[in-house]
N, C-alpha and C positions, 0 to 999 in steps of 0.2 A: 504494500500500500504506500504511497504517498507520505514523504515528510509533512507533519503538520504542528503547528506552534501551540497546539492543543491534542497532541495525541490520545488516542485510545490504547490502554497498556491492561495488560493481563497479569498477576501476578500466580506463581504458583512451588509450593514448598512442600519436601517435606512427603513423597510418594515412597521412599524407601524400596525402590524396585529391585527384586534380586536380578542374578544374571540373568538364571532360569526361573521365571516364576512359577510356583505349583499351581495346582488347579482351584484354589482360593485365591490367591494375589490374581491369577491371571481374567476375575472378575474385578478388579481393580484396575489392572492394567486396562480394560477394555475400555472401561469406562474414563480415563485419563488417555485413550485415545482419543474418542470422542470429544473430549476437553482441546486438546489439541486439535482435532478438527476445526474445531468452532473458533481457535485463536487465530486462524485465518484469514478473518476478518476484521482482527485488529491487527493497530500499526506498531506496535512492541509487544513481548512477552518477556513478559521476568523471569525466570529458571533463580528459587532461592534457596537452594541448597537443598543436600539428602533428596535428589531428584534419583540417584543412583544408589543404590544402600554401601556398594560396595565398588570402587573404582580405583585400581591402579597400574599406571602404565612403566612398565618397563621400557630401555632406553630401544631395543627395537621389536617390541611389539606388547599388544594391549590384549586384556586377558578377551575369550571369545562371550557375547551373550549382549543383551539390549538391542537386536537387532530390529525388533517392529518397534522400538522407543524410537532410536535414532531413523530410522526411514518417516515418522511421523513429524520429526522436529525437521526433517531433508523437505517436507510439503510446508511446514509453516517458512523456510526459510526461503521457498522456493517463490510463494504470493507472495514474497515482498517485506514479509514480516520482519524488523530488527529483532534480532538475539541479542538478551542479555543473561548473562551465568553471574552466580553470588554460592561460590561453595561452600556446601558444609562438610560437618566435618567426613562423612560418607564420601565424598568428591569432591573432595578439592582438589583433587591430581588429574581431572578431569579436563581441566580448564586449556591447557596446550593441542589437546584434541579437539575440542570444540572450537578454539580459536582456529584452528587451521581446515577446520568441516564448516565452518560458519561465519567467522569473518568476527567474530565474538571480541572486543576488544577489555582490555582491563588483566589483572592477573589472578584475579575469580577470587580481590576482597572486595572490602565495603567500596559501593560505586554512587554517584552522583547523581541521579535520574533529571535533567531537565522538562520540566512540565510545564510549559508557559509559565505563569507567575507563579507557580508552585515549585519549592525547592522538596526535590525527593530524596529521601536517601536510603538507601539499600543495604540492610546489615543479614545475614543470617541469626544472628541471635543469640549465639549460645555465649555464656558470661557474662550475661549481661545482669542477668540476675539469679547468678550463684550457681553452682553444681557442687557435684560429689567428687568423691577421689579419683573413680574408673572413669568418668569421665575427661578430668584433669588429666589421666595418664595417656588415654583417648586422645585428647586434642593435642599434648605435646606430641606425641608421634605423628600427627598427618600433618601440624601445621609448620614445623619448624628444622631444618636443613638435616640435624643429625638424625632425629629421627627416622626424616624421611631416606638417607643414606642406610641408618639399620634394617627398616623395612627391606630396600632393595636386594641385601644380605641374602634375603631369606628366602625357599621355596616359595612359588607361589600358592599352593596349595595350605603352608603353614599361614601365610598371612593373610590368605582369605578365613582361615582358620581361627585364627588371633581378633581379626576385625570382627568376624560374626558375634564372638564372646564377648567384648568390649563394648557392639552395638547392643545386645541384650544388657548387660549391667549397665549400661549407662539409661538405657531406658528405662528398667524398671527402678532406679535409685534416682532420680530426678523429677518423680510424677509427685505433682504438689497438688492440694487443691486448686480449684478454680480462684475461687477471692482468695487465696495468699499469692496465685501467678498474678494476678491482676494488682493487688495492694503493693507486692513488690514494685511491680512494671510507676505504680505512679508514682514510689518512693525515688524511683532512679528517675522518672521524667521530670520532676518538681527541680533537679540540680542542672537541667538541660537547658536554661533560661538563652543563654548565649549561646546553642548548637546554630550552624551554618545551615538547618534546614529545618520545614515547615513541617512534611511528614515524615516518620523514619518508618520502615514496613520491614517484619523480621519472621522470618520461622522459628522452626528448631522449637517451639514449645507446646506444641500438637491440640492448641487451644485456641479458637479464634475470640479475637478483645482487640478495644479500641479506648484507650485513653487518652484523656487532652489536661493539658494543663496551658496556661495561658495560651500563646501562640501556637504552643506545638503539639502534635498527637503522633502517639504511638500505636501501631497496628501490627497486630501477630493474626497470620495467615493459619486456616485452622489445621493443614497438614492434610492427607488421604489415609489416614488409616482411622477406619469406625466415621469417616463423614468424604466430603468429597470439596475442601475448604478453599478459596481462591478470591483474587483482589480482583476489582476493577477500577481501574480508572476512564472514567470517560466525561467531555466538556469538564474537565477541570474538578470533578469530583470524583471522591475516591469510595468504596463500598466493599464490605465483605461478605460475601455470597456464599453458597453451595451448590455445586453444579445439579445435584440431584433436582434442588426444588429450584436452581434460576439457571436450565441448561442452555438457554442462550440468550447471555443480555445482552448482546449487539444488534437485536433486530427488537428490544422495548426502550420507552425514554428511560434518559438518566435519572437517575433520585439521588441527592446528596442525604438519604439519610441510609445509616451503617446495618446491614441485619447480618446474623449469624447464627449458623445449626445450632440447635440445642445441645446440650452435654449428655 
């Protein structure tokens, strides 16, 4: 589609795809095909992390698996659609791949979304408002140089191995209530007075919320697992949907007011 100084952006986090998905995920994946279908039609898509559960490339070749993922993002990029990638901690080694399949520009961290008079900003999420230790151990290996040199060390099959156990312990030792994700999320917004942007939009907490404190609002995208969570931005308004109940809002008017699946 068309450059426009008021784009339509899609936001989406947080699908946790295996290589191979079983025959449960693969009714997820279908469905986040479809999602992707429908992003077609708009002029960005945000890829915001843990889009991949599991991604890491070696220096000459990538493990095999995603292949009806990547041929759906080969149509969105194909209408015209801008890619943009924000890795989590799942894939973030993804990002050299998709720069060079997509055209995808940045180093797959926090990115700057220009939205006509709205300043965006694109974080995946994770630290921002605490974790556990497996986690902690988690993120320094995918996100910082030695780590990622020890990972390489290793079979591929030990550290798809390694990843799997680290993604399970960090999920299930990081699941808070709803209102203490939320009470945090306004505790860390309230010191944000001076942030260089208007909205900041994050995964990684598998709960969709939207808080505001003076100028600025924080939006966590509700993730695809147990719901089907995703952003819109369109005319300059931003919205958090469910594909299920709003599977295509590019063909109804915009509403600047926020809605999100139940818990």
């Amino acid at each position: 589609m068309g450059k426009s100084s008021n784009p339509t952006v899609l936001f989406a986090a947080d699908t946790h795809f295996h290589l191979v998905p079983d025959a449960e995920e693969r009714v997820r994946l279908e469905r986040f095909l479809s999602f992707l279908g429908a992003a077609r039609a708009a002029d960005e898509l945000v890829l915001l992390g843990d889009i991949f559960d599991f991604w890491f490339d070696y220096p000459h070749f990538r493990l095999k698996g995603y292949e009806e993922l990547l041929a759906a993002l080969d149509r969105v990029h194909a209408a015209g659609v801008r890619l943009h990638f924000v890795g989590g901690n799942h894939d973030i080694w993804a990002i050299d791949y998709l720069r060079q399949r997509y055209g995808i520009a940045g180093d797959g961290g926090p990115l700057a979304l220009p939205a006509g008079d709205l300043r965006i900003q694109l974080l995946h999420g994770d630290g921002i408002l605490g974790h556990d230790w497996a986690y902690r151990g988690f993120r320094w290996v995918v996100r910082h140089r030695p780590g990622i040199l020890l990972a390489k060390s290793l079979h591929p099959e030990i550290l798809y191995a390694l990843s799997s156990w680290l993604s399970g312990a960090s999920r299930k030792a990081s699941r808070e209530e709803a209102s203490v994700i939320e009470a945090k999320a306004r505790r860390w917004l309230s010191t944000q007075a001076e942030a260089p942007w208007d909205l900041l939009v994050i995964g990684h907490l598998h709960h969709p919320f939207r808080v505001e404190c003076g100028r600025r609002t924080l939006a966590a995208l509700g993730g695809w697992l147990g719901r089907e969570g995703y952003g819109c931005l369109r005319d300059g308004r931003f919205q958090l949907l469910d594909f299920a109940a709003d599977p295509w809002p590019l063909s109804a008017p915009a509403s600047d007011v926020s809605s999100a699946a139940p818990d």
